[in-house]
C-alpha positions in Angstrom: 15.9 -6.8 18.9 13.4 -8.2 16.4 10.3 -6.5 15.9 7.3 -9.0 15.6 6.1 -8.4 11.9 2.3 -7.4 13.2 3.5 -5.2 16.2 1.7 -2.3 14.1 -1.8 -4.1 15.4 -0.9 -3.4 19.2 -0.3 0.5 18.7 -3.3 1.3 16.5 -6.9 0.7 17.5 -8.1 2.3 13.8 -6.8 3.6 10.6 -7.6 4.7 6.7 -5.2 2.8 5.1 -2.7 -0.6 5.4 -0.4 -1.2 2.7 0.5 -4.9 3.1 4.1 -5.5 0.8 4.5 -8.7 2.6 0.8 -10.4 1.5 1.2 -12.3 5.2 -0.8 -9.4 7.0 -3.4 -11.0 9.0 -6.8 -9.3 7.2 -9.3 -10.7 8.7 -7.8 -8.8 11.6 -7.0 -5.7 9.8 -10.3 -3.9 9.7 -10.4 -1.4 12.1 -11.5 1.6 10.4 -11.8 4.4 11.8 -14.8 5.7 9.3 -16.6 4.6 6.2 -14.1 4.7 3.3 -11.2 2.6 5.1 -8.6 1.0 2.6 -6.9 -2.1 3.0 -4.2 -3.2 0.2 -1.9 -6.0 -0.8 0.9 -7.4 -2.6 1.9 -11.0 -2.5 0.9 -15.0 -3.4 -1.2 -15.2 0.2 -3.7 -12.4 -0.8 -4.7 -14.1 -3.9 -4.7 -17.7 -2.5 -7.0 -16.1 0.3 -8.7 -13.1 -1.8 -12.6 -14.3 -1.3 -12.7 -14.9 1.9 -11.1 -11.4 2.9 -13.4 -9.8 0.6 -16.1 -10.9 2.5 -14.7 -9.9 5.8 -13.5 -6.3 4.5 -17.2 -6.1 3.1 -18.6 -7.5 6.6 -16.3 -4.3 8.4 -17.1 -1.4 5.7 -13.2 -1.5 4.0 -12.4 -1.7 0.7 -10.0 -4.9 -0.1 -7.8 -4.6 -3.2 -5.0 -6.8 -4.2 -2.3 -7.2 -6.4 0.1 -10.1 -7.1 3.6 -9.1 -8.8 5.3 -12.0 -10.6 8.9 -11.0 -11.0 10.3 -11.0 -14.6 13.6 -9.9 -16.6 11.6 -7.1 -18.0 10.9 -5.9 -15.0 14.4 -6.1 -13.9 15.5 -4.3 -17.2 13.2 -1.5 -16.8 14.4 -1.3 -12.9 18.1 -0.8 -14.6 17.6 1.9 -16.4 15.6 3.4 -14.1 19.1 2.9 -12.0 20.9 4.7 -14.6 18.9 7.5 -15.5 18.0 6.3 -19.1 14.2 6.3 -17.8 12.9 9.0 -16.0 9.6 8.3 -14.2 6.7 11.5 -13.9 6.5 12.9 -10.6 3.6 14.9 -10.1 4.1 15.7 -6.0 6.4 15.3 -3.4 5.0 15.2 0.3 6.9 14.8 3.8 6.4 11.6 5.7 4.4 14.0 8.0 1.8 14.8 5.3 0.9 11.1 3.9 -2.2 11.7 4.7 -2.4 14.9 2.1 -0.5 12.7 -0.4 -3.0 9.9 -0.3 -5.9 12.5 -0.9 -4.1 13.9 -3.9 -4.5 10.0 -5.3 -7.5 9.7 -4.3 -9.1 13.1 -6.0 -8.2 11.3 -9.4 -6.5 14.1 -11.3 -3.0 13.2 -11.1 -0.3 13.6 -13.6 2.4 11.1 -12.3 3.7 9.7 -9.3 2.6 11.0 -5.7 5.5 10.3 -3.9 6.1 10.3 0.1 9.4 11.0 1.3 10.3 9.0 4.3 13.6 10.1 4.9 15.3 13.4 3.8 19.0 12.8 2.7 
């Protein structure tokens, strides 16, 4: 069974934050917020090609629009491998349950942190 890719829209009447990783998410549609502050962010080639006009309509709704286009390179795939082996080894500054995004994203969002915030989705 294939889950439509905007099934999210049907469940949730408002939220604080969308993180599109797709840059396919249909904005103009995604602001819902539930109070002032609401965050909408994206990754991909169709936020930039579209960025003005879902400014506007984040502005129009009281969200914040940000965007971020990732252009893949063998740097970045170098880095990535030694990541993978262990010869880099990234800053963490908090780990937080899947339950407790929430407090995770308020830890970025107070400015003081010292590495990564990270969520864990799934405990192994």
């Amino acid at each position: 069974m294939q889950i439509p890719l905007f099934a999210f829209m049907e469940k949730l009447s408002s939220y604080d934050f969308v993180f599109d990783t797709t840059g396919r998410c249909p904005l103009l549609h995604c602001h819902h917020p539930r109070r002032g502050g609401s965050h909408r962010n994206s990754l991909g080639l169709l936020c930039v090609t579209s960025s003005r006009k879902y400014k506007k309509a984040a502005k129009a709704a009281g969200v914040e629009y940000q965007y971020l286009l990732m252009i893949p390179s063998g740097e970045d795939l170098e880095v990535l491998a030694q990541l993978s082996e262990e010869k880099l080894h990234p800053v963490v500054d908090s780990i937080y349950e899947l339950e407790e995004t929430r407090k995770a994203v308020e830890r970025l969002m107070d400015g003081h942190v010292t590495g990564k915030v990270m969520v864990r989705v799934k405990q192994e």
